[in-house]
C-alpha positions, 0 to 999 in steps of 0.5 A: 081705731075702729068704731066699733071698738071705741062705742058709739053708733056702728054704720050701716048696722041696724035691727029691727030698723034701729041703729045698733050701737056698741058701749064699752063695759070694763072688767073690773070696774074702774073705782073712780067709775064705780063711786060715780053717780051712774057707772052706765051714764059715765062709762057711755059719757066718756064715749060720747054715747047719749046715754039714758035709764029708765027706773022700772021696778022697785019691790020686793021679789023672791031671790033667784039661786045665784043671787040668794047665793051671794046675799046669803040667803035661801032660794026664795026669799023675799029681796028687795030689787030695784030694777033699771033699763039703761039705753044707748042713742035710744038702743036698749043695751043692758038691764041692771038690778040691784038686790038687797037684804030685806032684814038689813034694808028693809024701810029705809030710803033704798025702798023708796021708787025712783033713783036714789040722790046722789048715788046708790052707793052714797044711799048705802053708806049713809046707812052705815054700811062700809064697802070691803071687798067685791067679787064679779062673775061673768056668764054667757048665755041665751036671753030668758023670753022676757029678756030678749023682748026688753032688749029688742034682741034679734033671734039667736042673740045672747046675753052677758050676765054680769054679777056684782056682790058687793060686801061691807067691811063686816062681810055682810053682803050688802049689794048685789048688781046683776047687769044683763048685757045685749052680747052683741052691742058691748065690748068687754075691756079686761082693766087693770085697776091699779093702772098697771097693764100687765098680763 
């Protein structure tokens, strides 16, 4: 198989003097995938990517449209963002934030800098959230100028933009992942996450 159909670091193909990798990105998230620790560190572990994420913003901002969408709330207001670089052999790929609804997770241990032990999802429900239910959307488009800068993305190349809304057994929206893609160093599998492959 193709190397750059498994991931891993493609030969002979460099930017910007680093050497381009590609890391695959199921769609749906495989559940086993999704409880882990880091879908990122072990999604790039299985394909024998060294896999490394960097913790660079945990605070409050104001929610953009499509996110206050998901979490129900009005264009503006004050979310809580934690945000994170994740890299492959040393190639920026992706940038993910995590955004929360201050009035349901506001003072807790979510606010707090660094990664949460042992995992998000295990931050949120020792909170007593339940997950329900999840929807994806994924857009292609140009980088915002601080996002092509981040990912070191050469002129003209896109991004795929990846949002995850995540809501309770109550339906209250809970957790929101909006994960910016470098377009050219991922594949996109399309999963069937019952373990049937039929389309």
């Amino acid at each position: 198989m193709d190397e750059r159909v498994r991931g891993g670091t493609v030969p002979g193909d460099r930017a910007g003097g680093r050497p381009r990798v590609l890391v695959r990105r199921a769609l749906p998230t495989e559940p086993a995938v999704r409880g882990s620790a880091s879908l990122f560190m072990t999604e790039a572990g299985r394909q024998g990517i060294r896999a490394d994420r960097r913790m660079v913003y945990v605070g409050p901002e104001p929610a953009s449209e499509h996110v206050a969408l998901a979490l129900r709330v009005q264009p503006g207001t004050e979310i809580l963002a934690r945000r994170k670089m994740m890299l492959a052999d040393d190639v920026p790929v992706r940038v993910a934030t995590s955004y929360f609804r201050l009035d349901v997770f506001g003072g807790t241990p979510l606010c707090e800098p660094g990664f949460v032990r042992p995992s998000l999802q295990a931050g949120i429900e020792a909170l007593g959230h339940r997950f329900g239910r999840a929807e994806e959307q994924l857009t292609a488009r140009p980088p915002t100028e601080a996002e092509a800068a981040v990912l070191e993305l050469d002129p003209g190349e896109w991004v795929v933009q990846i949002v995850r809304a995540g809501y309770s057994a109550e339906d209250v929206p809970i957790h929101v992942l909006e994960t910016v893609c470098a377009a050219s160093r991922h594949v996109f599998p399309i999963v069937q996450v019952t373990g049937a492959d039929e389309f």
